[in-house]
TORLUMBA-861958 format. One record per atom (N, C-alpha, C): atom name; x, y, z; residue number from 1. Coordinates in nm, 3 decimals, padded with zeros to 5 digits, m for minus. Layout:
! residues N
CA | X | Y | Z | NUM;
...
***
This chain:
! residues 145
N | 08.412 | m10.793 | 18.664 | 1;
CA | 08.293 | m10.833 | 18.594 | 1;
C | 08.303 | m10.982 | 18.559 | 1;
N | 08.228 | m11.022 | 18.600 | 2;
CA | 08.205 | m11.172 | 18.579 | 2;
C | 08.134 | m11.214 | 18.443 | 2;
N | 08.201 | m11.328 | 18.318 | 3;
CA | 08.171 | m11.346 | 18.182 | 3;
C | 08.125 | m11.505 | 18.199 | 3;
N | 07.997 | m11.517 | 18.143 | 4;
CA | 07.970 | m11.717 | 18.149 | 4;
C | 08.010 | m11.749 | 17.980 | 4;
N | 08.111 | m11.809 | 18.006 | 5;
CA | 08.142 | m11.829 | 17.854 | 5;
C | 08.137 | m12.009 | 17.855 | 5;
N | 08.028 | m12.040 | 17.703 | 6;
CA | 08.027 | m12.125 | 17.718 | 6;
C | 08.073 | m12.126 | 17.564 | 6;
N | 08.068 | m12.317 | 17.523 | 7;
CA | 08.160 | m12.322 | 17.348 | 7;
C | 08.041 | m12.451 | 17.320 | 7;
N | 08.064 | m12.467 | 17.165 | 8;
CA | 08.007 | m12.580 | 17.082 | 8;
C | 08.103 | m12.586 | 17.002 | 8;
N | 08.169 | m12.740 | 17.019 | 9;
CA | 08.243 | m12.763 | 16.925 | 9;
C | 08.105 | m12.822 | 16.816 | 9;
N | 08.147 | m12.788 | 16.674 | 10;
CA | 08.017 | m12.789 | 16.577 | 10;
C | 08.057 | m12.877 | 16.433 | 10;
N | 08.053 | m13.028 | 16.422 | 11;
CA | 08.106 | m13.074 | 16.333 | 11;
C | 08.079 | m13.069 | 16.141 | 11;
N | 08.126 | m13.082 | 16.075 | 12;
CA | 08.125 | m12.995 | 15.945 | 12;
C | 08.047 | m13.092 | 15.871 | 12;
N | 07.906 | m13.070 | 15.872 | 13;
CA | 07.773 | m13.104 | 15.866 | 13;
C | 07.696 | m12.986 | 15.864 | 13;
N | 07.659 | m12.952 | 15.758 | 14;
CA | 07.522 | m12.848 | 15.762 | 14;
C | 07.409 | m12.873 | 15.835 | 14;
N | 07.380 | m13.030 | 15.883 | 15;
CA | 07.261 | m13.047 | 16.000 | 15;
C | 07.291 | m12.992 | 16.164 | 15;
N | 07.441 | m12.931 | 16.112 | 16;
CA | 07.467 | m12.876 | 16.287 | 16;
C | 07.438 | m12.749 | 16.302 | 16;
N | 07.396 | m12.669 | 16.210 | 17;
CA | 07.394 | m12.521 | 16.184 | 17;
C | 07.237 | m12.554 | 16.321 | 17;
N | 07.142 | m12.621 | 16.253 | 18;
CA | 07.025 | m12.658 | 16.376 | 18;
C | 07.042 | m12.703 | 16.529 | 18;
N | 07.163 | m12.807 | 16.498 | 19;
CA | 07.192 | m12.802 | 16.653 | 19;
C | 07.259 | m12.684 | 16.717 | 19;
N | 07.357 | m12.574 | 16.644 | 20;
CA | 07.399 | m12.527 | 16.713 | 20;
C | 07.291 | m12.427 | 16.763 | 20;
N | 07.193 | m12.376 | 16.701 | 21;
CA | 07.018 | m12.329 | 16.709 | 21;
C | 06.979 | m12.355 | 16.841 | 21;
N | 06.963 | m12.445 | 16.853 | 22;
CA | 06.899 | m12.516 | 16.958 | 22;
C | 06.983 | m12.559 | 17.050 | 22;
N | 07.102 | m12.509 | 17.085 | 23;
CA | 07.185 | m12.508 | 17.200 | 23;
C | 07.212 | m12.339 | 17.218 | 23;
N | 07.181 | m12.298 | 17.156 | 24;
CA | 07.209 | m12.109 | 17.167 | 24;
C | 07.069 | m12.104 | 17.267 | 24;
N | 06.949 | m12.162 | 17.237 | 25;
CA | 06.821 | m12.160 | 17.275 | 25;
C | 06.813 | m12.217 | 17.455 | 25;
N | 06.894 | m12.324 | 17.432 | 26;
CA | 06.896 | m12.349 | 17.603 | 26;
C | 06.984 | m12.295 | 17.638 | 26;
N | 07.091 | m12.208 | 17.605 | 27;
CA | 07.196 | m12.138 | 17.661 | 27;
C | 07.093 | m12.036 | 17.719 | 27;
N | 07.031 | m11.948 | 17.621 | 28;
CA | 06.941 | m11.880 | 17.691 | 28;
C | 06.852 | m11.883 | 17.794 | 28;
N | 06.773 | m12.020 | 17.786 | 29;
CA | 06.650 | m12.034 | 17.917 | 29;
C | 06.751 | m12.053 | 17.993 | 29;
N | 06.931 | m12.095 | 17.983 | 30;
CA | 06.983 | m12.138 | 18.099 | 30;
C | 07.038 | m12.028 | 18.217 | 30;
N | 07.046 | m11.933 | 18.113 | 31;
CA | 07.096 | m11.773 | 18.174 | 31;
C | 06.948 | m11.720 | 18.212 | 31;
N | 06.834 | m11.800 | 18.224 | 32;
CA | 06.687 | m11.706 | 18.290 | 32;
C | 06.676 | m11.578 | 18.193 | 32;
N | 06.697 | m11.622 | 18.023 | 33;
CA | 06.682 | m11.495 | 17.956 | 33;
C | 06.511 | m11.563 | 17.870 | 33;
N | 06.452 | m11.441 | 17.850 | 34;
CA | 06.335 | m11.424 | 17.747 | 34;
C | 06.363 | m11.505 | 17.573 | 34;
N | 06.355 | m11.617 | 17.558 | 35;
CA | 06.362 | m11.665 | 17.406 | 35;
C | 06.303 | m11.583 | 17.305 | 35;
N | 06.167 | m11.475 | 17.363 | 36;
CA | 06.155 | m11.438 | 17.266 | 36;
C | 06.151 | m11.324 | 17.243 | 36;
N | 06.292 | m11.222 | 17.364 | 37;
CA | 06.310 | m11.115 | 17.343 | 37;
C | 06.410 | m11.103 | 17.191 | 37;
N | 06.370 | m10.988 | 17.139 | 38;
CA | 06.434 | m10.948 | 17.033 | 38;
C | 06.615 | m10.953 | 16.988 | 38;
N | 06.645 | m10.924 | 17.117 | 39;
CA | 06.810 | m10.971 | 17.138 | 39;
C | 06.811 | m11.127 | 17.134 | 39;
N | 06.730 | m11.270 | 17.202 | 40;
CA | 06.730 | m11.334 | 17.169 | 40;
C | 06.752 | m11.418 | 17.050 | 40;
N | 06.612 | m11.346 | 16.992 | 41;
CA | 06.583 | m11.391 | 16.840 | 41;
C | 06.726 | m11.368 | 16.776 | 41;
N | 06.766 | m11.257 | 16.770 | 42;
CA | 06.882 | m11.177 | 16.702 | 42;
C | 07.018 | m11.266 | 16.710 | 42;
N | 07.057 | m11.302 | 16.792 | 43;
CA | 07.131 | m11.428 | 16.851 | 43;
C | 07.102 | m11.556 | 16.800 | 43;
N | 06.984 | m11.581 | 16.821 | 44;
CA | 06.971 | m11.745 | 16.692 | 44;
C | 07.017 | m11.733 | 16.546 | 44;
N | 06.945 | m11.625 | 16.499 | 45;
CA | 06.990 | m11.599 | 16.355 | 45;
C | 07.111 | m11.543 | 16.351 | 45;
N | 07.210 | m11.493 | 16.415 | 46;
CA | 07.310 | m11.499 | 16.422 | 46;
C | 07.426 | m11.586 | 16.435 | 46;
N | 07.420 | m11.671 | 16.473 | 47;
CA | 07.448 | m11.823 | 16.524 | 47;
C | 07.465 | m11.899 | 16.422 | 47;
N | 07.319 | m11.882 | 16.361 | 48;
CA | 07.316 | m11.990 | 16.250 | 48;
C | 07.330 | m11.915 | 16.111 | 48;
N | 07.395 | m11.818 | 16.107 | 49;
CA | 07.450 | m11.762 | 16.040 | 49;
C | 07.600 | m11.785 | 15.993 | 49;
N | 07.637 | m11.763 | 16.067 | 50;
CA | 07.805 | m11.772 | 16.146 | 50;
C | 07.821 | m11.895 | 16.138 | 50;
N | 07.773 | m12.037 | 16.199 | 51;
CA | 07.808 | m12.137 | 16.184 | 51;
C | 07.785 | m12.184 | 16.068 | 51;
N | 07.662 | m12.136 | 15.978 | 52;
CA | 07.629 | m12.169 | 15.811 | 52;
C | 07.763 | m12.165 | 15.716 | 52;
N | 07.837 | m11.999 | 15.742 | 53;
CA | 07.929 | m11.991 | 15.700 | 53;
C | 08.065 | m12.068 | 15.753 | 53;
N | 08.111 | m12.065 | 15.861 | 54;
CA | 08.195 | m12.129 | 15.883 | 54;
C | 08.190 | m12.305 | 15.848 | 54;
N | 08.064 | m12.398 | 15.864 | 55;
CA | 08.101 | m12.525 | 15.835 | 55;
C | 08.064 | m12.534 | 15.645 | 55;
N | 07.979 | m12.413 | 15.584 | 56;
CA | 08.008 | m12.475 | 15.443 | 56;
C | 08.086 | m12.428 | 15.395 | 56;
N | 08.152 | m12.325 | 15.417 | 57;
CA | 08.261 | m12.262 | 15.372 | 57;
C | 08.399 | m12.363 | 15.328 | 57;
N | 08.434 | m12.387 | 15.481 | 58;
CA | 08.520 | m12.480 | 15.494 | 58;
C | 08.511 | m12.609 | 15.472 | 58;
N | 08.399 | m12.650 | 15.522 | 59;
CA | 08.409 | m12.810 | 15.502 | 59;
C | 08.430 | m12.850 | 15.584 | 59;
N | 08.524 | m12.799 | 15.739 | 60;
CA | 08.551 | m12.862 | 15.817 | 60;
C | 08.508 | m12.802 | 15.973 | 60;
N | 08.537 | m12.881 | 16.079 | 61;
CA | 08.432 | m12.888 | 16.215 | 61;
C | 08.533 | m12.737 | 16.234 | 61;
N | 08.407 | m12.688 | 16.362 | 62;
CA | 08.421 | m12.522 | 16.389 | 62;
C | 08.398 | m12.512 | 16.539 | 62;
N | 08.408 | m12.404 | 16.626 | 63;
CA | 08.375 | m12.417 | 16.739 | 63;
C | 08.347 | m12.294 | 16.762 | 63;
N | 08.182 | m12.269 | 16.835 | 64;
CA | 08.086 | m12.174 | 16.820 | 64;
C | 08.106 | m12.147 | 16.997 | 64;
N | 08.120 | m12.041 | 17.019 | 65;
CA | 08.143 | m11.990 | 17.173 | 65;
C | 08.071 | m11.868 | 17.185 | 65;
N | 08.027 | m11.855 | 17.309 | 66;
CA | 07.886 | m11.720 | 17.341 | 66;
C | 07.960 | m11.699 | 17.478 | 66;
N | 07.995 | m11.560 | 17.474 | 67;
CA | 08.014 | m11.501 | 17.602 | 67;
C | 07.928 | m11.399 | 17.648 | 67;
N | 07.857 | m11.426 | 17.776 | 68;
CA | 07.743 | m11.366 | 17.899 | 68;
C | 07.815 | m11.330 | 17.921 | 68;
N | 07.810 | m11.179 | 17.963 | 69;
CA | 07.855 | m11.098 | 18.050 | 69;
C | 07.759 | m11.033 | 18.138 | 69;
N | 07.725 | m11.040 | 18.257 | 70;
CA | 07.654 | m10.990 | 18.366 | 70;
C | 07.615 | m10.852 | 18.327 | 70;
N | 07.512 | m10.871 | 18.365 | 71;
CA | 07.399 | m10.737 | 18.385 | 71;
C | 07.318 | m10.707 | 18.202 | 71;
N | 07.335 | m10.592 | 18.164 | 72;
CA | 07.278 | m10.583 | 18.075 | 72;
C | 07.355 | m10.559 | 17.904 | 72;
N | 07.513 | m10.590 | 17.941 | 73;
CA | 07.618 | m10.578 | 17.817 | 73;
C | 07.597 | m10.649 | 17.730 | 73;
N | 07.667 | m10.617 | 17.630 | 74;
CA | 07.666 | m10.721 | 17.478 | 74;
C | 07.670 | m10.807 | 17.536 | 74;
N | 07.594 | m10.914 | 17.439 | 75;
CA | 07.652 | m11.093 | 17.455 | 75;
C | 07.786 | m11.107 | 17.297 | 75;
N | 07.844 | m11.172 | 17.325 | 76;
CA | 07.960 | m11.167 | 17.213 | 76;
C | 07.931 | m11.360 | 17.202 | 76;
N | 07.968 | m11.336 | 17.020 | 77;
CA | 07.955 | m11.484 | 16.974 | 77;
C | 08.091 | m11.472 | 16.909 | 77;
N | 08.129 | m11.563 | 16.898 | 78;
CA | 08.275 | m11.636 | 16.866 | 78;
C | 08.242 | m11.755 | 16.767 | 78;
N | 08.290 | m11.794 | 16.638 | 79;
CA | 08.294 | m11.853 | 16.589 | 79;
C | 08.409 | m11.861 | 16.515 | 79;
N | 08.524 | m11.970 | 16.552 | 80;
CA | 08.659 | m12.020 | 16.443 | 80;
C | 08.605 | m12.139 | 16.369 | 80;
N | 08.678 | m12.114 | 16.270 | 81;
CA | 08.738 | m12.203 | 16.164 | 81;
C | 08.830 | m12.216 | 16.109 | 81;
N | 08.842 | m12.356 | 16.059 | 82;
CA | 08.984 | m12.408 | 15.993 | 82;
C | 09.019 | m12.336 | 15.865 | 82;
N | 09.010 | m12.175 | 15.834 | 83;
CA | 09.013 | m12.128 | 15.711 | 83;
C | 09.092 | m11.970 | 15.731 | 83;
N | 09.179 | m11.933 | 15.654 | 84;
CA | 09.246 | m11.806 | 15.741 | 84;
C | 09.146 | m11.739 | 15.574 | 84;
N | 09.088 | m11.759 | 15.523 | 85;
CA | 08.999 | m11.659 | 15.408 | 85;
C | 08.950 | m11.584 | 15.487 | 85;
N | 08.926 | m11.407 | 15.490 | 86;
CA | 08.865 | m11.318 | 15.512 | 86;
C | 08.735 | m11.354 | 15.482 | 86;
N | 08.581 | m11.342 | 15.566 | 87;
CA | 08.500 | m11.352 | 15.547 | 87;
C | 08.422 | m11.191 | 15.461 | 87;
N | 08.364 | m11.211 | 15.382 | 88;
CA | 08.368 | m11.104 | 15.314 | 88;
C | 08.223 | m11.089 | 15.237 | 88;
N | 08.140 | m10.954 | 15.346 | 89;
CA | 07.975 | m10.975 | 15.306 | 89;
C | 07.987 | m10.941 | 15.123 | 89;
N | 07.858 | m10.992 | 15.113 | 90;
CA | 07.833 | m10.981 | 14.947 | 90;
C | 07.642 | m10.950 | 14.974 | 90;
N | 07.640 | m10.836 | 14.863 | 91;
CA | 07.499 | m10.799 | 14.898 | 91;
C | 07.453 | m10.897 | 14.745 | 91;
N | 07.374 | m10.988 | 14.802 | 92;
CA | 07.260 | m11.137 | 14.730 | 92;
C | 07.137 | m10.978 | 14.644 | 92;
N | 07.122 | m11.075 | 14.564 | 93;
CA | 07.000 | m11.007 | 14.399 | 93;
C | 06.887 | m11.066 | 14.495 | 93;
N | 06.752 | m11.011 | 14.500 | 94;
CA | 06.662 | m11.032 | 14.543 | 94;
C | 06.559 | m11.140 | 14.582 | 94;
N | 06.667 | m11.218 | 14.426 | 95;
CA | 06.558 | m11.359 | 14.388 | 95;
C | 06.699 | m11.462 | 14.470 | 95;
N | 06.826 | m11.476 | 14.544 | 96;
CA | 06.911 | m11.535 | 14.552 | 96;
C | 06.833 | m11.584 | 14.655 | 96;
N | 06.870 | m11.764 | 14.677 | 97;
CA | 06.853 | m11.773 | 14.781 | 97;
C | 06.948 | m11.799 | 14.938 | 97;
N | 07.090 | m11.754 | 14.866 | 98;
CA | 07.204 | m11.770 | 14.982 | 98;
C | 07.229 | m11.617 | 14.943 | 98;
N | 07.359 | m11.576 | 15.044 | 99;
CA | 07.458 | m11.506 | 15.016 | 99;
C | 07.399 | m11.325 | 15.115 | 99;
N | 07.329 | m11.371 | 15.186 | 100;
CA | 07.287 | m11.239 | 15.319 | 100;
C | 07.365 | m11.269 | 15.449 | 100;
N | 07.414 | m11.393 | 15.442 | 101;
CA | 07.464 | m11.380 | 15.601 | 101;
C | 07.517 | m11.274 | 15.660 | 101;
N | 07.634 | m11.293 | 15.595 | 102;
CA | 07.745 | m11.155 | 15.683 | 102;
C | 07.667 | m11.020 | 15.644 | 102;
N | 07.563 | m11.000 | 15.575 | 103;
CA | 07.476 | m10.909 | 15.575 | 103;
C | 07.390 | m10.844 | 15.691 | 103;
N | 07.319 | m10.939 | 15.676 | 104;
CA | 07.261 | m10.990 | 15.769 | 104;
C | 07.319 | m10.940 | 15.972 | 104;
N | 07.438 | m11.017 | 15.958 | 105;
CA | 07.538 | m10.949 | 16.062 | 105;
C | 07.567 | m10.820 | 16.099 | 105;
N | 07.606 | m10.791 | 15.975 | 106;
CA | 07.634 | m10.628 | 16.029 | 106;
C | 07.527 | m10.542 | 16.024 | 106;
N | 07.421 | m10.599 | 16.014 | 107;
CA | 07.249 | m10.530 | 16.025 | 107;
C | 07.217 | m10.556 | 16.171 | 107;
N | 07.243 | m10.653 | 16.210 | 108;
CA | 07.152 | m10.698 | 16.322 | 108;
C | 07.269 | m10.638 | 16.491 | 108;
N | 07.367 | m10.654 | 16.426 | 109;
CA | 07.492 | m10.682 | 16.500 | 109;
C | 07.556 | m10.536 | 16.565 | 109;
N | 07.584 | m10.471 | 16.685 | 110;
CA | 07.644 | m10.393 | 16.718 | 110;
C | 07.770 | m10.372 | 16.627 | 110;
N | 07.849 | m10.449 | 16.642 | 111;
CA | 07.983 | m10.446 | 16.591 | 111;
C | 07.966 | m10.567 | 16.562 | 111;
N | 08.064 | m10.656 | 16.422 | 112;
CA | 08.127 | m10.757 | 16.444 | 112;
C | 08.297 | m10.693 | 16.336 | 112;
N | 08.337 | m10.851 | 16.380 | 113;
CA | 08.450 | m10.861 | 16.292 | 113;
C | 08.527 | m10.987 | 16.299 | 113;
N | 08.652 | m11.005 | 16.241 | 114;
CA | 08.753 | m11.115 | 16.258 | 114;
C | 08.887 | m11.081 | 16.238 | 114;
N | 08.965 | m11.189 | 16.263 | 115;
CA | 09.113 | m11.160 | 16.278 | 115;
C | 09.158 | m11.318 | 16.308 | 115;
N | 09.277 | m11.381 | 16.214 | 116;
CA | 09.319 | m11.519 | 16.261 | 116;
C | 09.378 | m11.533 | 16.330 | 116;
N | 09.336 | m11.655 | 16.382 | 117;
CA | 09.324 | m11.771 | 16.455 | 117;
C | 09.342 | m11.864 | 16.422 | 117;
N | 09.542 | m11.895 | 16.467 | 118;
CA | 09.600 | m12.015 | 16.475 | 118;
C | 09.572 | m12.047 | 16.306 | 118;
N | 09.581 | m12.148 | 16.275 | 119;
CA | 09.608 | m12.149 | 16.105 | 119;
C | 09.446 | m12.143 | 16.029 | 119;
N | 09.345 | m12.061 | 16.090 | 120;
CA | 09.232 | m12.033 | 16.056 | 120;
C | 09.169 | m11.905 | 16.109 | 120;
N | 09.097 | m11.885 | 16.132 | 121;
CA | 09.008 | m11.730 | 16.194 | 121;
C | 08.912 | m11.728 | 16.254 | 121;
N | 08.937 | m11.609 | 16.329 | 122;
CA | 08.789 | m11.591 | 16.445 | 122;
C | 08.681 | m11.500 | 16.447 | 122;
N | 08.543 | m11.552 | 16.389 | 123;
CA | 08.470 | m11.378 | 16.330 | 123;
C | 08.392 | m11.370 | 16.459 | 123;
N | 08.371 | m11.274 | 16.502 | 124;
CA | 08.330 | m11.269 | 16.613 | 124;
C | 08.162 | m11.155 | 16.592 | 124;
N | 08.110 | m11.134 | 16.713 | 125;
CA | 07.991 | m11.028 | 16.683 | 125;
C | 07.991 | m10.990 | 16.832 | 125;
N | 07.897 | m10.870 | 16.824 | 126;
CA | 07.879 | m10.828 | 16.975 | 126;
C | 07.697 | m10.814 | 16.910 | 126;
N | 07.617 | m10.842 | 17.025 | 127;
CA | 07.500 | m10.823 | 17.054 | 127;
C | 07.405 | m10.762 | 17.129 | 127;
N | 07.373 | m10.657 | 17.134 | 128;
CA | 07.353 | m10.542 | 17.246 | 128;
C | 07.220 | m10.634 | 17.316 | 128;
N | 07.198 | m10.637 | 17.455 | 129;
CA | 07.083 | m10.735 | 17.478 | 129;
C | 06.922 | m10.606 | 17.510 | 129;
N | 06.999 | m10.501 | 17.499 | 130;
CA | 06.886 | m10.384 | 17.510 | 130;
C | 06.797 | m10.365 | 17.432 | 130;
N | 06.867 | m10.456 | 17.296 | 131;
CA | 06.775 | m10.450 | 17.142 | 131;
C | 06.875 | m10.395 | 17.068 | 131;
N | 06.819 | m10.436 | 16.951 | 132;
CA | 06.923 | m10.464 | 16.863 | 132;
C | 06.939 | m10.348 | 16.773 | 132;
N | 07.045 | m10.414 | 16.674 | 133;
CA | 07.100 | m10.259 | 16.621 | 133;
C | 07.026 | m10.150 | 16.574 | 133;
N | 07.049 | m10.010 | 16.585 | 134;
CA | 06.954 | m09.957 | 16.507 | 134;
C | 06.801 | m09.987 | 16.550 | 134;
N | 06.775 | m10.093 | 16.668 | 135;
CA | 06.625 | m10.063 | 16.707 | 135;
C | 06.506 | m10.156 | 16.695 | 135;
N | 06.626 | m10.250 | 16.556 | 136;
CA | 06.511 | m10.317 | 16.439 | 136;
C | 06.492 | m10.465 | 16.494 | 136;
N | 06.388 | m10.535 | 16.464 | 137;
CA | 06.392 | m10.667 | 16.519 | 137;
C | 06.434 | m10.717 | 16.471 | 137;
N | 06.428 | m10.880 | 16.427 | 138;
CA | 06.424 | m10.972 | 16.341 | 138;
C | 06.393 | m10.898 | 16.267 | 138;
N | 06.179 | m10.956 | 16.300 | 139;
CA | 06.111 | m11.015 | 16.215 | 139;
C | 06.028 | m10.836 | 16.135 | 139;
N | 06.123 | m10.748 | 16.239 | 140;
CA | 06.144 | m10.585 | 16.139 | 140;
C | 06.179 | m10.583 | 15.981 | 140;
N | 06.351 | m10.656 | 16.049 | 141;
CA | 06.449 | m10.656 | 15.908 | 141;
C | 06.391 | m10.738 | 15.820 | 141;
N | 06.361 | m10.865 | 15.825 | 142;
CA | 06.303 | m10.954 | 15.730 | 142;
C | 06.216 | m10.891 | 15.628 | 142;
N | 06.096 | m10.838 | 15.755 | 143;
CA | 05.982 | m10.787 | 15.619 | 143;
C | 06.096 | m10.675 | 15.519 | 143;
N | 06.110 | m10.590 | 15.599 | 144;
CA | 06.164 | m10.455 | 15.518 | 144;
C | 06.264 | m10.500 | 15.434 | 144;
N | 06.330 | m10.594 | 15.435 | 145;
CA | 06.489 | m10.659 | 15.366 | 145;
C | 06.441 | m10.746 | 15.249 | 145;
***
């Protein structure tokens, strides 16, 4: 089975959480995928999820990697950082306006998880491209969440 794995090194700047957005976005038209299939969508906000946490967390640059795997399998996202802290969801009060990411993740997300990496860690996700977890879209979870 053949995997297109590509990386963003992502410097520790919260204005990169957008670039890394918008390189997940041409990764997609570059693989001839639908931007605005639901696995898509699911994948941006994932992305910029993952990289939200990893560059404010730390403070320091991160490197965001997406592995294609042929035909219709998960897409898997990869994101290290310079931080061996367990990432660790926290369910946010209604009126918060941070603190859903890793929520967020394991809503949208087949599986994820992490395990370190070298003197920091690697949280990783799997993304079913059939549609997403449980069925739900995005812009499903949003309203209902």
């Amino acid at each position: 089975m053949q995997v297109l794995q590509v990386q963003l090194a992502v410097a520790a700047d919260p204005a990169e959480v957008g670039r890394a957005r918008q390189w997940v976005r041409a990764r997609l038209l570059a693989v001839g995928a639908d931007p605005r299939a639901g696995y898509a969508e699911t994948l941006v906000l994932v992305v910029s999820e993952l990289v939200t946490n990893a560059v404010v967390h730390t403070g320091r640059p991160a490197v965001l990697r997406l592995l294609w795997p042929e035909g219709d399998r998960a897409v898997r996202v990869e994101v290290t950082d310079a931080s061996g802290a367990a990432p660790l969801p926290r369910h946010a009060s209604g009126d918060a306006t941070n603190g859903r990411g890793l929520e967020l993740v394991d809503l949208l997300c087949e599986r994820w998880g992490w395990y370190p990496h070298g003197s920091g860690k690697l949280v990783w996700c799997e993304i079913d491209r059939i549609g997403v977890a449980g069925g739900a879209s995005v812009a499903e979870f949003l309203t209902v969440h």
